[in-house]
N, C-alpha and C positions, 0 to 999 in steps of 0.2 A: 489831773486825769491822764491814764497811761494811754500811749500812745497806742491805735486800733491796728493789730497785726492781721496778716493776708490769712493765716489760719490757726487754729489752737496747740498750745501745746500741753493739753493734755494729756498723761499717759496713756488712757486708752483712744483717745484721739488720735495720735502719735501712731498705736500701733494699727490701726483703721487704714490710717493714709498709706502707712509703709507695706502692708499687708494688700492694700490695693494691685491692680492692674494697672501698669503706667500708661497713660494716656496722650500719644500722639499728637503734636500740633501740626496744624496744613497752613498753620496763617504764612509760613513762609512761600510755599508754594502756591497761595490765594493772590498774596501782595506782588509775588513777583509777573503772575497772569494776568493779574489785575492793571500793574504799569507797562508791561508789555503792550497788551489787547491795545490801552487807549496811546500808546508813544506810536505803535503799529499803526494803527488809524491815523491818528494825526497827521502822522511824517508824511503819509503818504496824500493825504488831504493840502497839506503845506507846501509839499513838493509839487500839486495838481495848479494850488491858485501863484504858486511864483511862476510856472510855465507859462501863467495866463488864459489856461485850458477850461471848458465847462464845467458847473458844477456836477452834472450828472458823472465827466470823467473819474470824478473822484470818487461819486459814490462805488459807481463798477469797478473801480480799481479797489477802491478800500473794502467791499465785500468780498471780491478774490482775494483779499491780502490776507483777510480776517479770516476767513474760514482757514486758506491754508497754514497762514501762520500759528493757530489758535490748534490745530491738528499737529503741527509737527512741536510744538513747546509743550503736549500735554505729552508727545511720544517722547523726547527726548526728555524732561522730567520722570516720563514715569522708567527709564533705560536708567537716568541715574540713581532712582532711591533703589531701582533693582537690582542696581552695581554694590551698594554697601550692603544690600541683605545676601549676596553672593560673596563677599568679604567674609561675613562674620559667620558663614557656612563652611565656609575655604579653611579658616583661622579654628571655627569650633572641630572639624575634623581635625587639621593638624596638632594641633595641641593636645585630643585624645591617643593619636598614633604615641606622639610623645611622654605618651604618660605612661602609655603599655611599653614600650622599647625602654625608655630610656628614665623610669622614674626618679629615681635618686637626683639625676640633672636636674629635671622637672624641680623636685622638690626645692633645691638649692635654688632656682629662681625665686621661688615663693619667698626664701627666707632671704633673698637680698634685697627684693621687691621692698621687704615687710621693713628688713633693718634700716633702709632707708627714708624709713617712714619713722625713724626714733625707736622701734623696738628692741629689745637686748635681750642676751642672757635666756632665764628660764620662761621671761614670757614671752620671747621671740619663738622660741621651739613650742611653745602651748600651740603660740600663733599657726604656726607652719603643721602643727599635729593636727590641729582642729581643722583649716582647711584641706588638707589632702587626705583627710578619713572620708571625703564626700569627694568622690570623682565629678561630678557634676558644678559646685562648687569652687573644685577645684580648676577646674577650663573656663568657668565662666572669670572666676579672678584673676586669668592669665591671662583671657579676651578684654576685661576691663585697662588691667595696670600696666599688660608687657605688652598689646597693641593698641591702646587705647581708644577702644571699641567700644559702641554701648550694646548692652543686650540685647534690646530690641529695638526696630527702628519704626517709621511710620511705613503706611501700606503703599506698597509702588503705584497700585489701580487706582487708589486714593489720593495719591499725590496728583498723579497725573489726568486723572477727572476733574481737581479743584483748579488745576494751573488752566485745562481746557475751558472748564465751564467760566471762570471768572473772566478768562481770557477772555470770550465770547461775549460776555453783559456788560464788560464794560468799554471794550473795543467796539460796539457797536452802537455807544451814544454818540462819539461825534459824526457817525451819521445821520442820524435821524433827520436834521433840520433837512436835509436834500429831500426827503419824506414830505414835507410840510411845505405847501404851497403860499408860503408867506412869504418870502423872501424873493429878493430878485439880485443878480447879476454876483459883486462881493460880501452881499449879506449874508450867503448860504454859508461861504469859508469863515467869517468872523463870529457868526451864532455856532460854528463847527467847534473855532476855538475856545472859544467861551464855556462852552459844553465840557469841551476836552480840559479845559484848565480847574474848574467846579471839580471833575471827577479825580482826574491827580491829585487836588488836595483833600477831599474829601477818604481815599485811601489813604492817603500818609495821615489826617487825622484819629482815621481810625486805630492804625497802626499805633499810632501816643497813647489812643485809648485803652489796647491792650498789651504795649507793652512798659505804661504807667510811666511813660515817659513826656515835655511836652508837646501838648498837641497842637499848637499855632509852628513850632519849630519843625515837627514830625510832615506838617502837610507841607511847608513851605518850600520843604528838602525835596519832596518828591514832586512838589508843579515845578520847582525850578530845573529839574533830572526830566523830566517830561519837557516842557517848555524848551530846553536847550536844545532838545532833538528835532523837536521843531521847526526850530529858527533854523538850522542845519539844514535840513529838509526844503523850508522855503528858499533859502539862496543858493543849493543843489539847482534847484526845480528854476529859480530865477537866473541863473549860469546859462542854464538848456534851453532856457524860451529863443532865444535869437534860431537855436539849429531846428526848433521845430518851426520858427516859422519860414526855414526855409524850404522844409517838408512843405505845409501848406502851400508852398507858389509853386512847388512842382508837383 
C-alpha cells in the first residue's frame, strides 16, 4: 500500500490548489501569545511566592501584567507584520520605477536570476521574453528572487488579534486557582504552577499536531522554555524577599 500523501496530485487537483488564494497561517503568532501570556503570568506569580508575598499579590500583579503585557505583544506584532507588508509595497514600487527608467537592466537581472537557475541559450531568452511581456509578473519575479519576498503576507490586524487574544486565554489560567477558595497559604502558587505547566505543554503539543512533528518532544520543548522562566523568576522574587522584609519593619 502506497504511502497516504498530505494532498493529490492530480492534474486538475494540481491546478485547483495552484489557482487558489494562498492562505495565511497565525499559528505562529497564536504559539508565540500563547507562551508568552502563560511565561508572563507565571514569572510573575513565581517571582510573588519566592518574595514570600500573598497570594492575592500575585493575582493583582498578574492581571496588571496580563492585560498590559497581552496589549503591547498584540501592538508590536501587529507593527511587525506591518513592517513586511510596507517592505513589499516599498520593493513593489521600486522595481516598477525600474522597469520604466531603466528596462533593458531590469531585463538582464531576470536573465541572470534565471541562468542561475541552470537555464541557457534559446530557452533562457524564451525565459526572460515570456516573463517581461507581463509587467506585473514581471515585478512580482524580481520581489520573489532578487529580494526574496513573498507576495503576500498574513493580515497585520490579524496577526495581532491572535498574539492578543491567545495572549489573554491562556495567560490567565495560572490565575484562576487565586479565584477558587480551595486552597490556602502555598497551595494557591503550586495549583498556579501546575495550571501554568498542563498549559505549556499542551501548546507545544499542539504545535507537533500541526506542524506533524513530535508531539511528546514539541510540548516538552515548550514547558521546559516556560518552566525555566520560572524558576528565574522565583529566585529573582527569592533574592528580593530579605529587602522587602525590610520594607515591612519600617
Amino acid at each position: 500500500m502506497s504511502e497516504e500523501l498530505e494532498h493529490s496530485h492530480d492534474p486538475e487537483a494540481i491546478r485547483r490548489r495552484l489557482a487558489a488564494d494562498p492562505r495565511p497561517s497565525y499559528l505562529r503568532d497564536s504559539i508565540l501569545g500563547g507562551i508568552d501570556g502563560c511565561v508572563t503570568t507565571i514569572a510573575v506569580v513565581a517571582s510573588v511566592a519566592g518574595a514570600g508575598l500573598p497570594g492575592m499579590v500575585a493575582f493583582v500583579l498578574g492581571v496588571a501584567s496580563l492585560v498590559a503585557d497581552a496589549f503591547s505583544m498584540g501592538v508590536s506584532n501587529y507593527q511587525a507584520v506591518k513592517s513586511d507588508d510596507d517592505a513589499r509595497r516599498r520593493v513593489r514600487k521600486q522595481e516598477r520605477r525600474h522597469i520604466d527608467l531603466v528596462p533593458e537592466g531590469e531585463r538582464e537581472e531576470i536573465r541572470q536570476i534565471f541562468r542561475q537557475k541552470g537555464f541557457d541559450g534559446d530557452t533562457l531568452e524564451q525565459v526572460v521574453e515570456t516573463i517581461t511581456a507581463s509587467p506585473r509578473l514581471w515585478v512580482d519575479t524580481m520581489i520573489r528572487e532578487e529580494h526574496g519576498l513573498a507576495l503576500q503576507g498574513p493580515s497585520p490586524t490579524r496577526a495581532g488579534l491572535a498574539t492578543f487574544t491567545v495572549f489573554l486565554a491562556v495567560g490567565v489560567l495560572p490565575l484562576l486557582p487565586f479565584l477558587v477558595p480551595l486552597f490556602s497559604g502555598n497551595e494557591y502558587f503550586v495549583a498556579s504552577g501546575g495550571i501554568a505547566a498542563i498549559a505549556l505543554f499542551a501548546i507545544g503539543w499542539v504545535k507537533g499536531v500541526v506542524l506533524d512533528m513530535s508531539r511528546l518532544r514539541a510540548g516538552l520543548e515548550t514547558l521546559l522554555m516556560g518552566g525555566g522562566a520560572a524558576v528565574v523568576a522565583f529566585l529573582f522574587g527569592l533574592f528580593l524577599e530579605p529587602m522587602l522584609g525590610d520594607l515591612r519593619l519600617n
